[in-house]
C-alpha positions, 0 to 999 in steps of 0.5 A: 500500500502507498500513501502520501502523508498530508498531516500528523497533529497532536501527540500524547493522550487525554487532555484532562478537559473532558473533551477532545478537539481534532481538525482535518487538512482544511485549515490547521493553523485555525484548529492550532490556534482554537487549541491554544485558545482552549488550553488543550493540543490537538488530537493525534490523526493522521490523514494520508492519501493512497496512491489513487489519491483515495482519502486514508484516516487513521485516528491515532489516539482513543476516542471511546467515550469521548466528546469529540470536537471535529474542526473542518472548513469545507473550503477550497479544494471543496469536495476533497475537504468534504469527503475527508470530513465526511470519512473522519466523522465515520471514523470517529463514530466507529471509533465509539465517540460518545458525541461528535460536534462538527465545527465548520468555520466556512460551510461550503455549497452554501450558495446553492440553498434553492433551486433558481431553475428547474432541475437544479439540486439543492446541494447545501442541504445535500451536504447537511443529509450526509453530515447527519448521516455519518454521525454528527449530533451537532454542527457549529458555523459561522456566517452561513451564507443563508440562515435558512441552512440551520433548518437543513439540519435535523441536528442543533446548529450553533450559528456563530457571527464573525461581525462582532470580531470585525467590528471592535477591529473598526473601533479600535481604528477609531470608527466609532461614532464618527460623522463621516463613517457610514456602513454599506450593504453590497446587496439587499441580502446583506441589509440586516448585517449592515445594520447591525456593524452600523448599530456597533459603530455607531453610524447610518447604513446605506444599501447598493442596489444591484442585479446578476446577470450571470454567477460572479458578474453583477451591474450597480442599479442605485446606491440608497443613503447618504454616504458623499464625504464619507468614509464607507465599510462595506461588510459582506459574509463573503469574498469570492471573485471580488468582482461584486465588492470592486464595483461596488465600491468604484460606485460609491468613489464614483459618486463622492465617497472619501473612502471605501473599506471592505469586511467580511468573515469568509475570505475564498479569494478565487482567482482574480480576486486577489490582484483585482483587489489589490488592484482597486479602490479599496484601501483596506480588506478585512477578514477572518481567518476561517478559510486557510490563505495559502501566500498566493492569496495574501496581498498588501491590502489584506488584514486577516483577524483570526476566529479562533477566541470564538470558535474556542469560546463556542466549544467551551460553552457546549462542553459546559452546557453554557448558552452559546447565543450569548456570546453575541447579545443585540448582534445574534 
């Protein structure tokens, strides 16, 4: 048999916590700095590919009877970090795990939350189907690209919000209640986030008007508020092509903005997106580190925050049985 060795974590046995936290090839930086969060080491596994590039787990460390906390984005490349979630939680439920808690920092699919044409499939809750159906007992996210996903489940879904993380960044920028600061909404959909990094900071909102004509091109109908003079925070879940975020901040300069800045919590980053960002108006692009950002991807206008304080309060306050939605008061 040949294999290639993709990652080893952890080492030793038990943590002395109760619960046990291991992570997948996704993004292991993240599932190292969770673990540092919580005071614990990741749990020792290895995962492997054979020759024919078919997934191999091997979980190097027991589980039985364990809590078992499983941290896998299921980013870029979206359908090999997929099956390699969906073959460690088979393994650990095998295993006799007693729990298993999915924390999936970027939900992949997302986007294909309903059918827009006829006879397409509804792949995110596809997805959620097989995570159930290979032993999850509860899912842990942040920002879903469509809230109506946690009803996919069967299962509880700890919905978590990066916005809180992305607006203390601005306070601490000195963004707070400041006249010429206001927050944008690239779209209709993303009103309700605005509103509330607005309600953080302390500033009116505005919203651009804007329609597909095709997936990743978008035409800016109409900006909405008073935003000339003002230096202007978009926030979105997401980042992709960068096409939508680019026009629509040439927009807002076109039309008398001081400044444009972008947030959002999941940074995908396909190509052009980063030299195109680079490339624009934007002076600054803010963003969490739920999605692992390979050099290729990083330029100098990228400020990564990392989401590993929440996610590891998250997990503190399952095991404890604490409330999870408290962690985010009038922004939840």
């Amino acid at each position: 048999m040949v294999e290639q060795v993709l990652q080893t974590s952890g080492n030793g046995n038990g943590n002395g916590n109760g619960f046990k936290l291991f992570a997948g090839n996704a993004n292991p930086e993240l599932a190292k700095r969770v673990a540092s969060e919580l005071g614990i080491r990741l749990g020792d596994l290895k995962a492997s590919k054979f020759a024919d590039g078919e997934i191999r787990i091997e979980i190097q460390e027991s589980a039985r009877g364990s809590e078992v906390f499983l941290l896998q984005p299921t980013c870029a490349p979206t359908n090999d970090n997929l099956m390699e979630l969906f073959i460690l939680l088979d393994a650990f439920r095998r295993a006799s795990a007693q729990n298993i808690t999915v924390v999936i920092p970027y939900y992949g699919y997302a986007r294909q939350d309903k059918k827009i044409k006829p006879r397409e499939p509804i792949t995110a809750r596809l997805v959620a189907d097989i995570i159930q159906m290979c032993g999850a007992k509860r899912v842990v996210t942040l920002d879903l690209h469509a809230d109506q996903i946690q009803g996919f489940f069967n299962i509880p879904v700890d919905h978590l919000y990066g916005g809180p993380i992305l607006g203390e960044y601005f306070i601490r920028k000195g963004f707070e209640d400041q006249e010429d600061v206001c927050v944008v909404a690239p779209d209709v959909g993303g009103v309700g986030r605005a509103k509330k990094l607005a309600d953080m900071l302390k500033c009116p909102f505005i919203v651009i008007a804007k329609r597909r004509p095709a997936p990743n091109k978008v035409e800016v109908l109409e900006i909405v508020g008073d935003f000339e003079g003002k230096r202007c925070v978009m926030i979105d879940d997401m980042i992709d092509t960068g096409g939508s975020l680019a026009s629509g901040a040439q927009a807002l300069m076109d039309r008398g903005a001081k400044e444009v800045i972008a947030c959002c919590t999941h940074a995908i980053l396909s190509d052009p997106a980063p030299q195109r960002l680079q490339e624009s108006c934007i002076s600054e692009i803010v963003v969490l580190d739920t999605i692992d950002l390979p050099e290729h991807k990083r330029f100098p206008k990228l400020t990564v925050l990392s989401a590993a304080p929440l996610i590891a309060d998250a997990i503190r306050r399952i095991h404890n049985k604490e409330s999870v939605s408290a962690l985010f008061g009038p922004w939840g």
